[in-house]
C-alpha positions in Angstrom: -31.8 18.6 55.8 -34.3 18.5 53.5 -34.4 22.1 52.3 -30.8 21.6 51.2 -31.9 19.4 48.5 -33.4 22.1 47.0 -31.1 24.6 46.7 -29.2 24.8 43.5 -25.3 24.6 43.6 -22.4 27.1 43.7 -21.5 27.9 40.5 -18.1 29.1 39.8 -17.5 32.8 38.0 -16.3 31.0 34.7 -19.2 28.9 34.4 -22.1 31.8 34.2 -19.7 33.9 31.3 -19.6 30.3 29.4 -23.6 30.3 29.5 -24.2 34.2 29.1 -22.4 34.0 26.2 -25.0 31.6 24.5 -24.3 29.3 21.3 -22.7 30.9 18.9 -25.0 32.4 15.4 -25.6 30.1 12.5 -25.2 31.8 9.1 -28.0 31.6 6.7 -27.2 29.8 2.9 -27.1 33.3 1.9 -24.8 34.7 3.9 -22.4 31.5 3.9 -22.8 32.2 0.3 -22.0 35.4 0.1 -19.2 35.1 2.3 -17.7 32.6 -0.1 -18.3 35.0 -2.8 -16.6 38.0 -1.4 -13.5 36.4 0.0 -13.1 34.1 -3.4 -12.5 30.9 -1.3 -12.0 27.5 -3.4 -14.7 25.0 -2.9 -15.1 21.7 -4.1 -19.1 21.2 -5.6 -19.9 18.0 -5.3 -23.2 16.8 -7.7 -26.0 14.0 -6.8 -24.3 12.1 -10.4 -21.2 11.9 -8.5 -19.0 14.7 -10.7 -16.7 17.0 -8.6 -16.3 20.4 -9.8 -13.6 23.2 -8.4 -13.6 26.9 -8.4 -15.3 29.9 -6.7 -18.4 31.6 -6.5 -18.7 34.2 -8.4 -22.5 34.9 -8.0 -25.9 32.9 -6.6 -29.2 33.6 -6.5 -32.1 31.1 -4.7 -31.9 28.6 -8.0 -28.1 28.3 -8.7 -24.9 29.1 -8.2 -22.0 30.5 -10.6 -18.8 28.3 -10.8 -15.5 30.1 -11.9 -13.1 27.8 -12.9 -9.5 28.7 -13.7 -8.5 27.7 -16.9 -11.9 26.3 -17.8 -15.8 27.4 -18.7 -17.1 29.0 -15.7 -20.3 26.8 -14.6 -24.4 27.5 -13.9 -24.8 25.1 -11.3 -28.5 24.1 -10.4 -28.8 24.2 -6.4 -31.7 21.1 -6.7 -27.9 19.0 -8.1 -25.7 19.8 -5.7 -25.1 17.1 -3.3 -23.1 18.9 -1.0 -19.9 21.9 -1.2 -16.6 22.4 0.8 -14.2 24.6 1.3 -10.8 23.6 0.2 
């Protein structure tokens, strides 16, 4: 009786695919970037002084991103003032 403790349960078929599989890959801020560049999504940029600009990326590098804007002055946008940036 006491071996049985030991012994590690049956696990079903769909339960050792699910872990094989592993978590899935995080992208990098360059290739998230670059991602949003290629396929011209609209984001939201949204600064540390509370302004909300709209648009797409157009180009980054490691200090800042370009802001295309429709209608409107396309934007140099410091990384170190972004708060944070969405999709729309």
């Amino acid at each position: 009786m006491d071996d049985m403790r030991w012994q590690r349960p049956p696990t079903s078929d769909s339960d050792s695919d699910e872990m094989d599989q592993g978590p899935e890959p995080l992208l990098t801020e360059g290739e998230y970037l670059q991602e949003l560049a290629q396929n011209m999504k609209p984001i939201a940029v949204h600064l540390r002084s509370g302004e909300i600009f709209r648009g797409t990326i157009e180009y980054y590098d490691q200090r800042f991103i370009r802001l295309t804007r429709k209608g409107e002055p396309n934007l140099f946008i410091f990384k170190q003032d972004i708060k944070y940036f969405c999709e729309e």
